[in-house]
N, C-alpha and C positions, 0 to 999 in steps of 0.2 A: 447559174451559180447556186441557187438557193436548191436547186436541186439534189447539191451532194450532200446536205444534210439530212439526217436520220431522220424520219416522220415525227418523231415526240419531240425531237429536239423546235419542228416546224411547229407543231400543235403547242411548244411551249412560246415561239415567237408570237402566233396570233393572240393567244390567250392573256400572255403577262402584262399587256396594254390595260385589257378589261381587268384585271386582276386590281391592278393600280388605282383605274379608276374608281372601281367598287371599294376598294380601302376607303380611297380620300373620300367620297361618298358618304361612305359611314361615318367614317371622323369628323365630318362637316355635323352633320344633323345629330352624332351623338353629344357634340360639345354644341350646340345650341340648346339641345335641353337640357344642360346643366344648370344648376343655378351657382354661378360662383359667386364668393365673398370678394369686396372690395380689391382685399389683399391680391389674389389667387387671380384678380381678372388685370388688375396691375402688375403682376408675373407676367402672365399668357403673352400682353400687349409689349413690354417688354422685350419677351421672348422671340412673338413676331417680328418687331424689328429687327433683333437682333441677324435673323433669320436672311430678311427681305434684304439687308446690308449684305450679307454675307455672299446671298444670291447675286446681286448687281454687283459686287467686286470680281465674283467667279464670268457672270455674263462677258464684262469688262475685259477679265485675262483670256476668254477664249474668241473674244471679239478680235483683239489683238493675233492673237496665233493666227486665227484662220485668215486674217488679211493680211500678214505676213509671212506664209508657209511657202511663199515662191522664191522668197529673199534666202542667200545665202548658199551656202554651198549643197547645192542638189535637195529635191523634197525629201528626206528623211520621213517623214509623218506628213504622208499627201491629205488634204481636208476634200474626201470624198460628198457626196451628196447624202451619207447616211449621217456624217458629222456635219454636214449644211442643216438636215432635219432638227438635229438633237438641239443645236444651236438655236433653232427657231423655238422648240418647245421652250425652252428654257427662256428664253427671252417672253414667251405668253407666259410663265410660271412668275419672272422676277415682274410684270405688269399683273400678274394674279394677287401678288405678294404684297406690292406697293399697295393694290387696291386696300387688302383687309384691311393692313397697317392703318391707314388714315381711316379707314370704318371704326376700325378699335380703338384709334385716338379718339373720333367725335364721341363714340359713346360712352369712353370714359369722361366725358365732358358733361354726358346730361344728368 
C-alpha cells in the first residue's frame, strides 16, 4: 500500500516524526533557560493546564469513538491500526502533559 505513494511524499512520512521531535526538543531546552518573571511563569502554568485538560478531554472523545465504531449502522470511519497508534501517542502525550503540569505546579510552590 505505501508503495503507491510518490518517494517525497514517503521521505516526508519518515522524516516529519523526527521533525516533530527536534521542534519539541528545542522548545523544551529553549524555555528552560529562560528566566521568567513570577507573572509570565504563572501564565506558562496556567496555560499548561489549560492544555493537559484539553488533551485528556480530546484522549476521552477518541477513546470513546474507537470503542464504539462497531456500534451502529455499518463502520462508517473503521479505527484502523494507524488510528490505534495515533491514539496511543496521544495518550503518552496527555501522561507527558499531566506530568509537567504537576512539575509546574510544585515549582510554583518553592
Amino acid at each position: 500500500m505505501l508503495a503507491s505513494f510518490p518517494p517525497a511524499q514517503l521521505g516526508w512520512m519518515a522524516l516529519s516524526p523526527a521533525a516533530c521531535g527536534s521542534l519539541i526538543t528545542g522548545a523544551v531546552l529553549l524555555l528552560r533557560r529562560l528566566d521568567m518573571t513570577p507573572r509570565a511563569f504563572r501564565f506558562a502554568t496556567i496555560l499548561g493546564q489549560t492544555a493537559w485538560a484539553a488533551m485528556a478531554a480530546f484522549l476521552a472523545g477518541a477513546t470513546w469513538w474507537l470503542f464504539s465504531a462497531g456500534v451502529g449502522t455499518g463502520a462508517l470511519f473503521h479505527a484502523g491500526a494507524i488510528v490505534k497508534a495515533g491514539l496511543a501517542a496521544l495518550a503518552i502525550a496527555v501522561a507527558g502533559g499531566a506530568t509537567a503540569a504537576r512539575r509546574a505546579m510544585l515549582a510554583a510552590r518553592l
